[in-house]
C-alpha positions as CSV (number, residue, x, y, z in Angstrom):
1,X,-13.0,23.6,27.9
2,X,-11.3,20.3,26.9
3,X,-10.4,19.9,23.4
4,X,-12.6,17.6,21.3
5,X,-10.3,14.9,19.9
6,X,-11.5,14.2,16.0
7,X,-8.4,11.8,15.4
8,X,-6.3,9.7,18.0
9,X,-4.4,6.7,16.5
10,X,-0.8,5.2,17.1
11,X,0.4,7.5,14.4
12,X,-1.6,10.8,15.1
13,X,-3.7,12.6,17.0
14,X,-6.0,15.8,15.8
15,X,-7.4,18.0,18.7
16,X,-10.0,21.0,18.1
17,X,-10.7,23.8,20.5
18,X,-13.5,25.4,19.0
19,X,-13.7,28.4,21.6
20,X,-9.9,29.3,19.9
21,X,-10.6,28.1,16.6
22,X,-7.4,25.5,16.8
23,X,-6.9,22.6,15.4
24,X,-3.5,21.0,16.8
25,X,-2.3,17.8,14.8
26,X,0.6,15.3,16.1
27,X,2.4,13.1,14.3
28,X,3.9,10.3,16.3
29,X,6.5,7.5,15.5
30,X,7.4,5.8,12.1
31,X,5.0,6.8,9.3
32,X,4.8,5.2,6.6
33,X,3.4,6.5,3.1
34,X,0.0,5.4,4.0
35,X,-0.6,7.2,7.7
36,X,1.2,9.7,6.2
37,X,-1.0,10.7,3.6
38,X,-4.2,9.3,5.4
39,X,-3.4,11.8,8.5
40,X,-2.8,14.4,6.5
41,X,-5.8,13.8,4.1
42,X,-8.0,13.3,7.5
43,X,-6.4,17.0,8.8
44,X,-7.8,18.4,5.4
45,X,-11.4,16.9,6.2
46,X,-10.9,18.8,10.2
47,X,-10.1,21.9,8.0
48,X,-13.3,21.6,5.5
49,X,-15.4,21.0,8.6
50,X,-14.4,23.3,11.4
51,X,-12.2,26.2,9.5
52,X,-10.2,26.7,12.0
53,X,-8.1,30.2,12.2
54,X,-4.8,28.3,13.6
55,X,-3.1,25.4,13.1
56,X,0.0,23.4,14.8
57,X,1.1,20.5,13.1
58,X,3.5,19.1,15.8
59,X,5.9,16.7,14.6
60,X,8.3,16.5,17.5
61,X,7.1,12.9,18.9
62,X,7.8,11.7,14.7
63,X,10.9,9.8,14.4
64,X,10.6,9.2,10.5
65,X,8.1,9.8,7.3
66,X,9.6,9.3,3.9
67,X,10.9,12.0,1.6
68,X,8.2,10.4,-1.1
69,X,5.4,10.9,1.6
70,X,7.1,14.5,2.3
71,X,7.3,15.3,-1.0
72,X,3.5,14.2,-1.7
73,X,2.6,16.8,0.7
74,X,3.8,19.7,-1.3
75,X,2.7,18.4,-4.7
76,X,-0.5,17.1,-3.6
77,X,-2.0,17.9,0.0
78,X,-0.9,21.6,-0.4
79,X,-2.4,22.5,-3.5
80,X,-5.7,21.4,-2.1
81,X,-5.4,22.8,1.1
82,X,-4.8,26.6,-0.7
83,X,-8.1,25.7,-2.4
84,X,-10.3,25.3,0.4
85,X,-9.0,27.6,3.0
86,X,-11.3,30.7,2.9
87,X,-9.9,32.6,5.4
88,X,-6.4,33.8,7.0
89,X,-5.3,30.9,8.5
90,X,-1.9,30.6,10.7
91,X,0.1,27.4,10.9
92,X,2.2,26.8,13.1
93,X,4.8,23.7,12.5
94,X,7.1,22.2,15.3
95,X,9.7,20.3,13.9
96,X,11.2,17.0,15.0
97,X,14.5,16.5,16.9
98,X,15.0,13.7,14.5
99,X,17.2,14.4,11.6
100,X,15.6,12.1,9.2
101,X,12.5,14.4,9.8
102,X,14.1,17.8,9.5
103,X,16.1,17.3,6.6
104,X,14.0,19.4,3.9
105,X,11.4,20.2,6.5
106,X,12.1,24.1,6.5
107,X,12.3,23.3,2.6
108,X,8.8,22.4,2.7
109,X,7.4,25.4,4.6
110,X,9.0,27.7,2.3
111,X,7.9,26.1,-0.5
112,X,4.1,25.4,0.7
113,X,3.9,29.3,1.9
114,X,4.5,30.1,-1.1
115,X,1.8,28.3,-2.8
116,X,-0.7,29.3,-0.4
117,X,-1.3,32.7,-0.1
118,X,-3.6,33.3,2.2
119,X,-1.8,30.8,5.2
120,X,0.9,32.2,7.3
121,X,2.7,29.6,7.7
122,X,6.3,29.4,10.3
123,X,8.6,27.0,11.4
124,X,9.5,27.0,15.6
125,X,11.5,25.0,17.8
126,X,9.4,25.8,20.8
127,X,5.8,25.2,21.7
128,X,5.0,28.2,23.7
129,X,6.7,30.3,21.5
130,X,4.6,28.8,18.7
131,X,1.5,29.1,20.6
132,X,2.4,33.0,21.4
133,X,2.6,33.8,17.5
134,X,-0.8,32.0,17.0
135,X,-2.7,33.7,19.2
136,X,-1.3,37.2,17.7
């Protein structure tokens, strides 16, 4: 079954494969503040709608997003996300090769598995690897 695409734009794309429960978001190119927060806000809506069971937020084809728009996402985004998820959810995050987009990227993940309690939440540099842990 092909994956039904809720989200495909020049700065992301959001697939769901509701047989899996997965929802896979990519991040692509230069974000700025605005598709930054308006992708992830969108991913939140995909979350409300389909509570999906695992995630993978793939940020390897993203070259840059701001350390404000980074920061946002802890302060803002994850706070709301631990309020809506109603279930053990796993999250997957593949980080970018780019170094503008790693630095404090681990930092994050820490930081936002701690706030939300009932994500698992891990950092990998490989997709099947990634994809294995998921579907434990």
């Amino acid at each position: 079954m092909s994956p039904e695409i809720l989200l495909n734009n020049e700065v992301a794309r959001i697939e769901y494969l509701p047989q899996d429960s997965f929802l896979k978001l990519t991040l692509i190119g230069n974000l700025d503040k605005d598709d930054y927060q308006s992708t992830w806000n969108f991913l939140l809506d995909c979350i409300m709608d389909k509570q999906p069971k695992k995630i993978l937020v793939d940020q390897r084809p993203m070259t840059k997003a701001s350390i404000e728009s980074r920061a946002w996402l802890l302060v803002k985004w994850v706070p709301k996300f631990k309020n809506k998820v109603v279930h053990p959810t796993k999250v997957a995050v593949l980080f970018s090769k780019s170094l503008a987009v790693k630095i404090g990227g681990e930092f994050l993940v820490n930081a936002a598995s701690k706030e939300v309690e009932s994500a698992q939440l891990r950092v990998f540099q490989d997709e099947n690897e990634a994809l294995r842990w998921l579907q434990e």
